[in-house]
C-alpha positions as CSV (number, residue, x, y, z in Angstrom):
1,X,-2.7,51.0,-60.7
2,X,-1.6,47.3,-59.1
3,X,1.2,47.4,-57.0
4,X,3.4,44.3,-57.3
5,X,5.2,43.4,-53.7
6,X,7.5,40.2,-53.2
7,X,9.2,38.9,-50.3
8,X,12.7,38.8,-52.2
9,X,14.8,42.1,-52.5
10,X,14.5,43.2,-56.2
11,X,18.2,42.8,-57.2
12,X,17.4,38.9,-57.0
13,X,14.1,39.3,-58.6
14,X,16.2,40.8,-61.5
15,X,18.6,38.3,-61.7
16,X,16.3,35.6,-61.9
17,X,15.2,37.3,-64.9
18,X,18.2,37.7,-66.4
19,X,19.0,33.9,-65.8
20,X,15.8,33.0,-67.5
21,X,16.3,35.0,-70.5
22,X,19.8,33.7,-71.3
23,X,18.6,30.2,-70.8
24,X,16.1,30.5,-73.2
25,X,17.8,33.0,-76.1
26,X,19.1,31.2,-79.2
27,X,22.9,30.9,-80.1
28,X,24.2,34.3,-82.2
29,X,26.8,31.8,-83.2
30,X,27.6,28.6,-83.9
31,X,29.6,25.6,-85.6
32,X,28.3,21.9,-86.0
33,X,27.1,19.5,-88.7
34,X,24.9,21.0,-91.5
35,X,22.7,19.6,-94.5
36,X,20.4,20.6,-97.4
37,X,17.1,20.1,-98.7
38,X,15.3,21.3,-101.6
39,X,11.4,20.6,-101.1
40,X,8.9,22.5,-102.6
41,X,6.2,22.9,-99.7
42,X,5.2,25.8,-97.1
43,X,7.8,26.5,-94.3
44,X,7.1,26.6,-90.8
45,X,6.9,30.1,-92.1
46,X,4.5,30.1,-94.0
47,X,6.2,30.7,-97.5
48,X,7.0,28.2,-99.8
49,X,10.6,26.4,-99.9
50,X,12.4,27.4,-102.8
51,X,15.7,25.8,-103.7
52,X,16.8,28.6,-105.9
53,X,17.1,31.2,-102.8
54,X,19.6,31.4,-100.2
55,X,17.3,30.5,-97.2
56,X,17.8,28.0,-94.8
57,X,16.2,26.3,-91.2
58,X,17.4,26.6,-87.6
59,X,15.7,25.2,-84.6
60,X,15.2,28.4,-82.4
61,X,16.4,31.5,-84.3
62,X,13.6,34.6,-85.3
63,X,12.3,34.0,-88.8
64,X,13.9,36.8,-91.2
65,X,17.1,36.3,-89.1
66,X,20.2,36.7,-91.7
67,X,22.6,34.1,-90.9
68,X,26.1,33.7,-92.3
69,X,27.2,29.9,-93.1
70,X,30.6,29.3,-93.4
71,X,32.1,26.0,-94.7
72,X,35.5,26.1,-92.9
73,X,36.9,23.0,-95.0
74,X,37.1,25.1,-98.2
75,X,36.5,28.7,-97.1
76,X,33.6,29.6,-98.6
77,X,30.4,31.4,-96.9
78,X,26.8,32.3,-98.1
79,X,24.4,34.7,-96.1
80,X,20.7,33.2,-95.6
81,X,17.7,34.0,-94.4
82,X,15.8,32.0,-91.8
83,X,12.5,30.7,-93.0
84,X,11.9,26.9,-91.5
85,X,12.4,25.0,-88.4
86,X,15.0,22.1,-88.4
87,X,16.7,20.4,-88.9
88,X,15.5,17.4,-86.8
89,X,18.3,14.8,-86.8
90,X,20.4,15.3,-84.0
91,X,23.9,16.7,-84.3
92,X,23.0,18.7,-87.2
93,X,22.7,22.8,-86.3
94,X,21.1,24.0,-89.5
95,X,20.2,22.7,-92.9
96,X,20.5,25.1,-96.2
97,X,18.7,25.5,-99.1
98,X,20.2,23.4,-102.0
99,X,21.6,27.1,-103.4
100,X,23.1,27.7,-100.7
101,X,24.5,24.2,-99.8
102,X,26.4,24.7,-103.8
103,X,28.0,28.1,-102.9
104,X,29.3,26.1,-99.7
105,X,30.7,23.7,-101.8
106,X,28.5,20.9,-100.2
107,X,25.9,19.2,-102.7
108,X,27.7,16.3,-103.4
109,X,28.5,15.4,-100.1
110,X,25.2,16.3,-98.1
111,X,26.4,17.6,-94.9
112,X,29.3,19.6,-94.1
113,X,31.2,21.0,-90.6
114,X,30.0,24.7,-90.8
115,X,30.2,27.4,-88.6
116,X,27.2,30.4,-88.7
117,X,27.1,33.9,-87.4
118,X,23.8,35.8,-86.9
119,X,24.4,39.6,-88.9
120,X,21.0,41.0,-88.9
């Protein structure tokens, strides 16, 4: 067994910690500029994009993550699954599968104002 000793009192030790950890964890909620893409190739995943399901890509949140989008101009929300890594143009907090971008009401237009919430 290794005993770990530091010169700083362990209340500090754990609030370093703590500082770290909150610097680093992704947003459980957000709202910012979104868009959608409906490529066919492998995710950062691994899986393949498909346009027909309601999956979408954030920067920093767990893959599997269940994320509900919702388009605050008209109301209307979709729940998706985190599969990819984006999006990668700056100001933009999530892009959407193109299924998911039509039940937000946002194919024509390319990029909406949304707001997300992580629920599982």
């Amino acid at each position: 067994m290794t005993l770990i000793t530091s010169s700083k009192p362990l209340g500090a030790l754990l609030l370093a910690t703590a500082l770290v950890a909150l610097s680093v964890a992704p947003a459980s909620a957000a709202c910012g500029r979104a868009s959608w893409y409906a490529l066919t190739s492998k995710t950062a995943s691994g899986e393949r994009m498909d346009p027909a399901k309601f999956t979408a890509a954030h920067p920093r949140l767990r893959f599997g993550t269940m994320v509900e989008v919702v388009n605050p101009r008209n109301g209307k929300s979709v729940v998706v699954r985190i599969n990819d890594r984006g999006p990668f143009i700056k100001g933009r907090i999530i892009d959407v599968s193109k299924a998911a971008a039509r039940e937000l009401g946002m194919i024509r237009s390319g990029v909406a104002k949304v707001c997300y919430k992580v629920v599982s």
